[in-house]
Structure formats: structure tokens, C-alpha cells
C-alpha positions in Angstrom: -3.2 9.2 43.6 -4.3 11.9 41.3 -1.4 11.1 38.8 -2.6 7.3 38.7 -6.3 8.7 37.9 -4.9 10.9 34.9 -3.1 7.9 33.7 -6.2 5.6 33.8 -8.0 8.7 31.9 -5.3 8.7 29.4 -4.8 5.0 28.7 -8.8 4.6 28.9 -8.9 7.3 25.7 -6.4 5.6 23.6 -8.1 2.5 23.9 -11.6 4.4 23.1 -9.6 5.8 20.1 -7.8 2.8 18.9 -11.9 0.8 19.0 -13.3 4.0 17.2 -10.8 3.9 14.6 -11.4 -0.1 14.3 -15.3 0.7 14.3 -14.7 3.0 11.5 -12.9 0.3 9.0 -15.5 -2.1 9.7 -18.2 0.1 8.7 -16.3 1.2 6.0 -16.4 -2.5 4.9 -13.3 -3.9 5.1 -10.7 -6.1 7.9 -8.6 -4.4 9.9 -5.8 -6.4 8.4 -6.7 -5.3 4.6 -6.5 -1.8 6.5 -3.3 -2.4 7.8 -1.8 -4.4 4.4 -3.1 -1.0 2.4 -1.0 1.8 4.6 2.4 -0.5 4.2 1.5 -0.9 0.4 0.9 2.8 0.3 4.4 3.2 1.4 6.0 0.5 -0.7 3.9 2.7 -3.9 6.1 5.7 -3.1 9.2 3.7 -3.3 8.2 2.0 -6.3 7.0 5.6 -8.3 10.4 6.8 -7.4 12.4 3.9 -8.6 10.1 3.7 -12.2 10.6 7.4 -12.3 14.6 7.3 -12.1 15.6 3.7 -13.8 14.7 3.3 -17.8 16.4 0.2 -17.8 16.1 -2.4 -14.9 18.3 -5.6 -14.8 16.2 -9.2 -14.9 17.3 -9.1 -11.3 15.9 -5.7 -10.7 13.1 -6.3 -13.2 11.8 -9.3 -11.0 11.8 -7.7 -7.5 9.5 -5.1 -9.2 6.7 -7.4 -11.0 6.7 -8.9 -7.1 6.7 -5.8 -5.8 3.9 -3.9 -7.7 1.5 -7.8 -7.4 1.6 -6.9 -3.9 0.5 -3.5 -3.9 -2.4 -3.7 -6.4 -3.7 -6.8 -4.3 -3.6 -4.5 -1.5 -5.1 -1.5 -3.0 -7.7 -4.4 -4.5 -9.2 -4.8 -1.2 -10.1 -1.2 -0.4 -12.0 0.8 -1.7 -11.3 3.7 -4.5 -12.1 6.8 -2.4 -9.6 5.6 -0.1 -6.5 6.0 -2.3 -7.8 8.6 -5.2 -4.9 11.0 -4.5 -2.4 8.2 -5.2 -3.8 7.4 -8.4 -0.9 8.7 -10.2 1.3 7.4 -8.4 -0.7 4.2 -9.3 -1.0 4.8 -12.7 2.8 5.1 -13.2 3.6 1.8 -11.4 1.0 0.3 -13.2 2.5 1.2 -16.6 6.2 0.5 -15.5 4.3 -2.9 -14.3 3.2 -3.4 -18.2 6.1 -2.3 -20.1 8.3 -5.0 -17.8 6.1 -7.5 -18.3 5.4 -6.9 -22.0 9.9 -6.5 -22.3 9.9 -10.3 -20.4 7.4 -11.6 -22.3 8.9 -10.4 -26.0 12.4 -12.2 -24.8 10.9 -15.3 -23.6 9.1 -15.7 -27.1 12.1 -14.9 -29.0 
């Protein structure tokens, strides 16, 4: 009997957790799923800072699946707020600028 009661305790603490956490984002002012959209584009930023760090020169192939890759992270970290990712700004930063120089090589050999 008493083990059932610690169970209800526990389970009845991660719920109040999982809502306090939920209450938190929405006053923070943002959805849940914006939340949720940042975290996995926070670890697709990683991949992408590594990858811009170690390749100078990307196939079209390779080039492509980056410029689709980097839209989806800075629509994700568009939807949150700045405080939220300010540690990962460099990281940021760098994808960003391998984001430009791409486009800016894809753009000079389309117009040639």
C-alpha cells in the first residue's frame, strides 16, 4: 500500500513539474512548440558550427543541405527570445557567415 502511495507522490510531482515548466514558457511568451523547435535547433547549431569549422569547400550537394539546414535554425532561434540563446551567439555568428559566404559563392555562379 505504501509503495503505491510513493508512486502516486512521485508521478503527481513530475506532472506538477512538467505544468511549471510549461507555465514558465508561456509567461516567458512563447508556445511550447517554438520551445521545443529551439532545443532541437540548438542541437542541429552544434552540428552545423562543427561542420563550417572543418569543411572550406562544401560540394553543391553538401552546399544545399546546409543553406536548408541553417533556414531552419535561425527560424527557430527567430521565435525566441535573445536572452535565451546569448551563449550560443558564436556559434550563431559562424553559421550565419558560412550561411553568407555559400550563398554569395551560389549566387556568383548562377550569374556567371
Amino acid at each position: 500500500m505504501t509503495i503505491f502511495a510513493i508512486i502516486y507522490i512521485l508521478i503527481f510531482i513530475i506532472f506538477a513539474l512538467v505544468a511549471y515548466a510549461v507555465l514558465q514558457i508561456k509567461l516567458f511568451g512563447m508556445r511550447v512548440k517554438d520551445f521545443w523547435t529551439f532545443i532541437e535547433a540548438n542541437q542541429m547549431l552544434d552540428k552545423l558550427y562543427k561542420f563550417a569549422r572543418q569543411y572550406e569547400n562544401m560540394s553543391p550537394q553538401e552546399q544545399l543541405i546546409y543553406l536548408a539546414e541553417a533556414e531552419k535554425i535561425f527560424k527557430a532561434f527567430d521565435n525566441v527570445p535573445d536572452t535565451l540563446w546569448e551563449e550560443e551567439y558564436d556559434k550563431y555568428k559562424a553559421v550565419l557567415s558560412k550561411y553568407k559566404d555559400i550563398k554569395m559563392i551560389r549566387w556568383v555562379e548562377e550569374n556567371k
